[in-house]
N, C-alpha and C positions, 0 to 999 in steps of 0.2 A: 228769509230763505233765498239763495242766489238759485239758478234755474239748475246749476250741476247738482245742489243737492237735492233739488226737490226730484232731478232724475233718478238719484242715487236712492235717496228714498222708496220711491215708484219700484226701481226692481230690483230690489232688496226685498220688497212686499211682496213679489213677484217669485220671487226665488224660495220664502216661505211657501207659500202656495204650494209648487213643484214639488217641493220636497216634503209636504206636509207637517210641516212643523209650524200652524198658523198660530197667530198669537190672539187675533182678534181685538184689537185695540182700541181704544175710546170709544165705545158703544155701550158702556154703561151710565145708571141713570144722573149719572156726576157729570157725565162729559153732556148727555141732552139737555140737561138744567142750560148748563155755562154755553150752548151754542143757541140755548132762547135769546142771549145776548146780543147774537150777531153771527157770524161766518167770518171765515177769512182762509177759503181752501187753496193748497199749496199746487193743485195743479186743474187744469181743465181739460177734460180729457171727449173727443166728438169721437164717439164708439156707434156701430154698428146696434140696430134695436133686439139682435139675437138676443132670444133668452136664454142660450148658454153663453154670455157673457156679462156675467153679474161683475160689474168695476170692483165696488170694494172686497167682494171676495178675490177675484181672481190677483189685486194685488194687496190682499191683506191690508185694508186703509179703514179705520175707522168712520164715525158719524163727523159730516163738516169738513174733511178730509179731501174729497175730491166734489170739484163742479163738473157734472155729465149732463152733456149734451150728447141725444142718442137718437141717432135718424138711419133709417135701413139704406145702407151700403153704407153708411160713414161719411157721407159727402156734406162740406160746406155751402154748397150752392145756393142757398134760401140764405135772403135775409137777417130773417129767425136764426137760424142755427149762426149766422155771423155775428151777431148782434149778441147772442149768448156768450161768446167767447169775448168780445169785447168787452160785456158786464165781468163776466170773471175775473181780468185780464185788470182791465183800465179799476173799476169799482173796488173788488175784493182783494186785488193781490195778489194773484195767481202768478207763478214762476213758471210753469211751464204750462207748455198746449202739445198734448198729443194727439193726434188720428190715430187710431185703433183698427185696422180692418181685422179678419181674422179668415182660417180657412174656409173651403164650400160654403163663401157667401153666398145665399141666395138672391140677391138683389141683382152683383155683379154675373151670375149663371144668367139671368133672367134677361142682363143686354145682349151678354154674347148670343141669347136665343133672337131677339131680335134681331141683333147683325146679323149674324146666321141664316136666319129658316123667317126672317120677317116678321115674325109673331107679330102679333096685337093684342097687348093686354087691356083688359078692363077698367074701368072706374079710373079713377088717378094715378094709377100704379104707372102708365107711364112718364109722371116727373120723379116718380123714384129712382127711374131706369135712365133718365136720358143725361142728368148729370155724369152719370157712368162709359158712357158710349167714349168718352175722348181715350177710356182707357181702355176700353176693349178695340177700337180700333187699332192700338199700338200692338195688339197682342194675336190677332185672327192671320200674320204670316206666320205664326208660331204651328207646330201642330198638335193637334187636337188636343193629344193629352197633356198638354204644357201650358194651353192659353187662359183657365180660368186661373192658376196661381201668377202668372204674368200679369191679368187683369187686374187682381187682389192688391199687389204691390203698386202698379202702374197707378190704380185710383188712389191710394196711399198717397203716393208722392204728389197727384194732380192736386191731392187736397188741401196737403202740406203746401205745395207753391203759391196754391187760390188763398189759403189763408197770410204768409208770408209779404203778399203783396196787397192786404187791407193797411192804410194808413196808421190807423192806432196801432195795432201791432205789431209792423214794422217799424216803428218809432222806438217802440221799446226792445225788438229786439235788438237793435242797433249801437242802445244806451246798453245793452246785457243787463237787464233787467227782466229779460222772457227769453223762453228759448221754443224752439217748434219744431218738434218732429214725430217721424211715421213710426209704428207699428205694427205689429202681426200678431194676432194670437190662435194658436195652438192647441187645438181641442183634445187631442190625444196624451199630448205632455203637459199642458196646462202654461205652457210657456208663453211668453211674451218677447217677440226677438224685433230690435230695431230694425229698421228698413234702412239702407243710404239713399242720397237723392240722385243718385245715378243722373 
């Protein structure tokens, strides 16, 4: 699968969704047998750990279908989460890498309160947040009511560049063999709309 179609595919799945006419596909016990075999998922997708963003519902993809890497605010920063997407990517075949933010992140509200008002959160919740901070600083001359959707997109893209510039990856997207880009999703309409890299 070339990365145009595995996009096409994606929100195609995507647009079933919206419009409710899902199809629900390969998740019966024929397609679990044949994936004891192995995997070979057409996209890998670093989503946000919202529990109103279920991947294979929201783009209608069956079992095997997508590799999810899911870490709250959607950020590459760790290792881990790089290192997932190269497994995907380089091992399984994966044609496309998408970042997923989605609206009233709460990861990304939680820097702007830090940049803001200085908060100090608890436990480890500040490596959740600080990966995030490059994108909320981009976005605090905005005002007020503009700068958590500025934040949403801005770490979007920071993630999509962080990932763009690991060596394996860029290798292959170079050869067009991977493609990598941003996303939004849409709680209200269920949609899923590309981001550009501004």
């Amino acid at each position: 699968m070339t990365p145009d179609d595995a996009l096409t595919l994606l929100m195609h799945g995507n647009l079933r969704f919206v419009n409710g006419n899902l199809r629900h596909p390969r998740r019966g016990n024929v397609r679990r047998a044949e994936l004891a075999q192995g995997q070979a998922p057409f996209a890998v997708i670093v989503s946000c750990s919202d529990s109103r963003v279920a991947l294979e519902i929201i783009f209608d993809q069956g079992l095997g279908d997508l590799f999810v890497v899911r870490v709250a605010g959607n950020t590459a920063a760790s290792p881990l989460v790089i290192g997932s997407v190269e497994y995907s990517t380089v091992v399984l075949g994966s044609a496309l890498v998408m970042v997923l933010g989605h609206e009233e992140c709460g990861a990304v509200e939680a820097a702007i309160d830090v940049a803001v008002n200085g908060t100090e959160h608890p436990g480890d919740l500040p490596a959740v947040v600080a990966p995030i901070a490059p994108a909320v600083e981009h976005a605090l001359s905005l005002p007020e009511d503009e700068r958590l959707e500025a934040a949403i997109r801005a770490n979007v893209r920071n993630q999509v560049r962080r990932l763009s510039a690991v060596p394996l990856l860029a290798d292959r997207v170079e050869k067009g063999t991977l493609m990598i880009v941003g996303a939004q999703y849409h709680f209200h309409t269920g949609r899923v709309r590309l981001i550009d890299g501004e």
